[in-house]
Biotite code that builds the C-alpha atoms (Angstrom):
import biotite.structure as struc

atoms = struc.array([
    struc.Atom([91.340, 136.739, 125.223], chain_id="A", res_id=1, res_name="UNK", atom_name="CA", element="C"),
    struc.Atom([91.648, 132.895, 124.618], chain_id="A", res_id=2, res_name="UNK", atom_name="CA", element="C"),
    struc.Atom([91.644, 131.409, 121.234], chain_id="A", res_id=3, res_name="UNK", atom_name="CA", element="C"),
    struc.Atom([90.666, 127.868, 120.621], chain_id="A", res_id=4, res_name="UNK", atom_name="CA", element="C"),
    struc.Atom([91.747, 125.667, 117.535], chain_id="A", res_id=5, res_name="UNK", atom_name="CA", element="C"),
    struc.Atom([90.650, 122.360, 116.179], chain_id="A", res_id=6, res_name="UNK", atom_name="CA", element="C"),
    struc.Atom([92.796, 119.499, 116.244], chain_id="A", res_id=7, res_name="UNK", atom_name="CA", element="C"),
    struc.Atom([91.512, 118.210, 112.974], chain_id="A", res_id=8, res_name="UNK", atom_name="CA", element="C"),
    struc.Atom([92.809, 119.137, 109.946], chain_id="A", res_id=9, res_name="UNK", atom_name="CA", element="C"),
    struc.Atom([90.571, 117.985, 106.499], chain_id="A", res_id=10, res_name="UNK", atom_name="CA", element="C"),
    struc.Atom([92.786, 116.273, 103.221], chain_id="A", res_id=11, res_name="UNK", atom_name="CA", element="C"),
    struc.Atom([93.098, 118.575, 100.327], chain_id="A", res_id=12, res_name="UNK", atom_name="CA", element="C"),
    struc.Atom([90.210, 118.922, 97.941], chain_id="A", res_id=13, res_name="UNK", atom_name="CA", element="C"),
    struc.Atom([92.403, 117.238, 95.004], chain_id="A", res_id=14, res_name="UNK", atom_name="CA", element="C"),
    struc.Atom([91.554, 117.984, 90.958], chain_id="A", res_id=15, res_name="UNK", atom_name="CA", element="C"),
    struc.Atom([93.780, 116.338, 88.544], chain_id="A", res_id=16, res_name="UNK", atom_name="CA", element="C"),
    struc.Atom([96.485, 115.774, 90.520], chain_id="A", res_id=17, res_name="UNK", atom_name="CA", element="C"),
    struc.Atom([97.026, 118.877, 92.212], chain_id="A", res_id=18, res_name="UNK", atom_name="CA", element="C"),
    struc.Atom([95.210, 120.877, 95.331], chain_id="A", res_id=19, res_name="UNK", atom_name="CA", element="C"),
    struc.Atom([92.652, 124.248, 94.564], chain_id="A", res_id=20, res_name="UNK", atom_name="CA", element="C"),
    struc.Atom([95.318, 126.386, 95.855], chain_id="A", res_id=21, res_name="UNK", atom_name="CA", element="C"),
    struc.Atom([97.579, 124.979, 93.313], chain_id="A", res_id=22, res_name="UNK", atom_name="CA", element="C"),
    struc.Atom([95.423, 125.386, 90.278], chain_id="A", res_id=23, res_name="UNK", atom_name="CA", element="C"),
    struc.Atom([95.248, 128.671, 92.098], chain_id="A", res_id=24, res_name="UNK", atom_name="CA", element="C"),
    struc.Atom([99.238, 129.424, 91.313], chain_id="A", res_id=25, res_name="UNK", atom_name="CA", element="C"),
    struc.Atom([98.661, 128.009, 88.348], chain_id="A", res_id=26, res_name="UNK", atom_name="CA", element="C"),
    struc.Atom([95.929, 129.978, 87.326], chain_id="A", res_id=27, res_name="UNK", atom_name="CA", element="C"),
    struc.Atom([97.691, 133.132, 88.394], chain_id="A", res_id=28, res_name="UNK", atom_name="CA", element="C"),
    struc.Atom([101.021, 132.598, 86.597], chain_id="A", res_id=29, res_name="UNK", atom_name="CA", element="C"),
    struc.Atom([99.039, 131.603, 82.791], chain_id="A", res_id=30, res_name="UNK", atom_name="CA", element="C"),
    struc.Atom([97.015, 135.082, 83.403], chain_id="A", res_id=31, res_name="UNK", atom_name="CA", element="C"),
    struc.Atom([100.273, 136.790, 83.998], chain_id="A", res_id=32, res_name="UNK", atom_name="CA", element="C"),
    struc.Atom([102.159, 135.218, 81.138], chain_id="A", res_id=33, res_name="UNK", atom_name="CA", element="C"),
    struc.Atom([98.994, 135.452, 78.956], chain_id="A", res_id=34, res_name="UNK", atom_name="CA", element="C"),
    struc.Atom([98.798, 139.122, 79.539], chain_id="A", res_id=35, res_name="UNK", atom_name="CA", element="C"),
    struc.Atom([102.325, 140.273, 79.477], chain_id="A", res_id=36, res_name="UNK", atom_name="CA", element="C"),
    struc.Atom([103.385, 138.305, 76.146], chain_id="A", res_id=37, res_name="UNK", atom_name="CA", element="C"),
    struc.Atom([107.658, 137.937, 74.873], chain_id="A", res_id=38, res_name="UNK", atom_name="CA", element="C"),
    struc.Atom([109.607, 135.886, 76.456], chain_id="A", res_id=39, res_name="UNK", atom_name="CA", element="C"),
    struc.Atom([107.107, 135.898, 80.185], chain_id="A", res_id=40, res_name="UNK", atom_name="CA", element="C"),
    struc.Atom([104.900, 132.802, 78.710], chain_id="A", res_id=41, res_name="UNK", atom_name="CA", element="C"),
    struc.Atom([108.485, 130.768, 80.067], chain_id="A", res_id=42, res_name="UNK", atom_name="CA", element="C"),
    struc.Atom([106.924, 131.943, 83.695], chain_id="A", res_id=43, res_name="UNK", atom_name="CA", element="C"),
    struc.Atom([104.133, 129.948, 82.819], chain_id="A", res_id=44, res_name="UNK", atom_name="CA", element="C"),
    struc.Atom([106.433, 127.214, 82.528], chain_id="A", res_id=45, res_name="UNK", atom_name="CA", element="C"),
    struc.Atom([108.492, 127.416, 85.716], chain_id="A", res_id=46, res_name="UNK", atom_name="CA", element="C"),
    struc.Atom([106.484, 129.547, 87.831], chain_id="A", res_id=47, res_name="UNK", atom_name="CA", element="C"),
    struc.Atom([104.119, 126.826, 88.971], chain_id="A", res_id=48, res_name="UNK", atom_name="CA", element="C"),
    struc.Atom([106.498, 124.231, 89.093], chain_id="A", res_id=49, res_name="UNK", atom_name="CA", element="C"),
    struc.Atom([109.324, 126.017, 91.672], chain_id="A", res_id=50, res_name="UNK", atom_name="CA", element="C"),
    struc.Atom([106.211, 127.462, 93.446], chain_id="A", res_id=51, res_name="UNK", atom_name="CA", element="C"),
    struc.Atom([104.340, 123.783, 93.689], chain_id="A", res_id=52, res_name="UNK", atom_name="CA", element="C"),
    struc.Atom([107.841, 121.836, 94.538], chain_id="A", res_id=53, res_name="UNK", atom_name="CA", element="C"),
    struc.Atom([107.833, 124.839, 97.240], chain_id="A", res_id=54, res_name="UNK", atom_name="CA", element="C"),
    struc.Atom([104.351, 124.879, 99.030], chain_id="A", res_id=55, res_name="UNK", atom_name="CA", element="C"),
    struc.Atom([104.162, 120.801, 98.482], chain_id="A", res_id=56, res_name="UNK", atom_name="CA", element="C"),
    struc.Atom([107.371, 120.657, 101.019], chain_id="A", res_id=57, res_name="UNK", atom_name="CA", element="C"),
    struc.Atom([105.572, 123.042, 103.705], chain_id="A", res_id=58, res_name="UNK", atom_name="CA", element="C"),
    struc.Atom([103.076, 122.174, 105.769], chain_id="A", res_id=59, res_name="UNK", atom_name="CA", element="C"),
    struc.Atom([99.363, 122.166, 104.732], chain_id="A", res_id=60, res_name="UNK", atom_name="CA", element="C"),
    struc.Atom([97.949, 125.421, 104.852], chain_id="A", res_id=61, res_name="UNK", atom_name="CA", element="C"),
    struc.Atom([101.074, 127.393, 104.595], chain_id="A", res_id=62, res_name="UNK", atom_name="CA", element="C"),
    struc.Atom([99.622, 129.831, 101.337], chain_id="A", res_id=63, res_name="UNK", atom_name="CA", element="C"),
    struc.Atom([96.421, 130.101, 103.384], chain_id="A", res_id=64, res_name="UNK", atom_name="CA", element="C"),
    struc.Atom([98.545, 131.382, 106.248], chain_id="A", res_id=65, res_name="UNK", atom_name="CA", element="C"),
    struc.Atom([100.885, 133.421, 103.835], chain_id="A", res_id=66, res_name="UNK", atom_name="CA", element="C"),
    struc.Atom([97.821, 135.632, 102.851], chain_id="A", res_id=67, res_name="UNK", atom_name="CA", element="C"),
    struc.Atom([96.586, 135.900, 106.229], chain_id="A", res_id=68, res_name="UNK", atom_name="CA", element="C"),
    struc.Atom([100.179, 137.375, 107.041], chain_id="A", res_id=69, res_name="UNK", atom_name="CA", element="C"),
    struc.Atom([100.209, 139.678, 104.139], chain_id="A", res_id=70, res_name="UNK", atom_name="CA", element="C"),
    struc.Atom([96.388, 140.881, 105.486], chain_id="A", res_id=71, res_name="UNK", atom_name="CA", element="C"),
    struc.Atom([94.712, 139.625, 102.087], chain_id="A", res_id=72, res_name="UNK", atom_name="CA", element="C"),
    struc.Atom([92.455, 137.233, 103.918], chain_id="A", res_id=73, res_name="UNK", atom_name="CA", element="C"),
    struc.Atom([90.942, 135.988, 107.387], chain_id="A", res_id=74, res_name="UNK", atom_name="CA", element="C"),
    struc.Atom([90.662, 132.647, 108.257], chain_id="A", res_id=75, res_name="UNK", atom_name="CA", element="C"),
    struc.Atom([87.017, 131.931, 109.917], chain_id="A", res_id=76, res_name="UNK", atom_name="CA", element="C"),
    struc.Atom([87.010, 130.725, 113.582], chain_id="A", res_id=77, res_name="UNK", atom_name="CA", element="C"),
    struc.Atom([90.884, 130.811, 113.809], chain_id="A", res_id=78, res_name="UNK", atom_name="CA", element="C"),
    struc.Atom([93.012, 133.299, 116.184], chain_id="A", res_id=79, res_name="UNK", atom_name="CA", element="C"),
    struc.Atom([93.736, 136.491, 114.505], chain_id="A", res_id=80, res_name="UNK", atom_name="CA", element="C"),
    struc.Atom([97.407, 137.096, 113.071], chain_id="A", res_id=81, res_name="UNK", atom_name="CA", element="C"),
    struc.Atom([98.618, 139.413, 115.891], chain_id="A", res_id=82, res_name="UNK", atom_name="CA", element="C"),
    struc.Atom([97.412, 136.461, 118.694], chain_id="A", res_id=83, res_name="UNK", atom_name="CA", element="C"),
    struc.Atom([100.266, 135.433, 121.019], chain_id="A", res_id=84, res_name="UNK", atom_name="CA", element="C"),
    struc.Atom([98.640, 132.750, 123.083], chain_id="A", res_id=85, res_name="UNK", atom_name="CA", element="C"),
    struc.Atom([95.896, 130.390, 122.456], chain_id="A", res_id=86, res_name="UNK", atom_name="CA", element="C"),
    struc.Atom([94.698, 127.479, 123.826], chain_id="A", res_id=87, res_name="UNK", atom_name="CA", element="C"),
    struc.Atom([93.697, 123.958, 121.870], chain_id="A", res_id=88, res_name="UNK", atom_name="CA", element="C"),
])
């Protein structure tokens, strides 16, 4: 079965100086720290910023494609996970 991708990519949707997906991680960590009180607000501190530093030296996409890995999401229109071969 052939698979066909597009050979433009969009710029990140930026708010406040960092991407969705980062408010995302951001999000994620103050709920965590938030709910599990002591000494876990520090993740709050240092969560986002080794995960940010992380993604930001990736290439774009790279949580999106994490997820898809990990089976917690499908990308629309794009080969599935398992694909070996594709054309462009």
């Amino acid at each position: 079965m052939d698979y066909g991708l597009s050979n433009h990519l969009h710029k990140p949707a930026l708010l406040v100086l960092f991407e969705v997906q980062e408010w995302g991680l951001i999000g994620i960590f103050y709920t965590f720290s938030l709910l599990s009180g002591g000494w876990w607000w520090l993740l709050f501190l240092v969560g986002p910023a080794v995960s940010i530093t992380y993604f930001r030296k990736q290439e774009r996409g790279n949580l999106e494609h994490i997820q898809v890995a990990a089976g917690l999401k499908e990308i629309k229109g794009y080969p599935p996970f398992t694909a070996t071969e594709f054309e462009e």
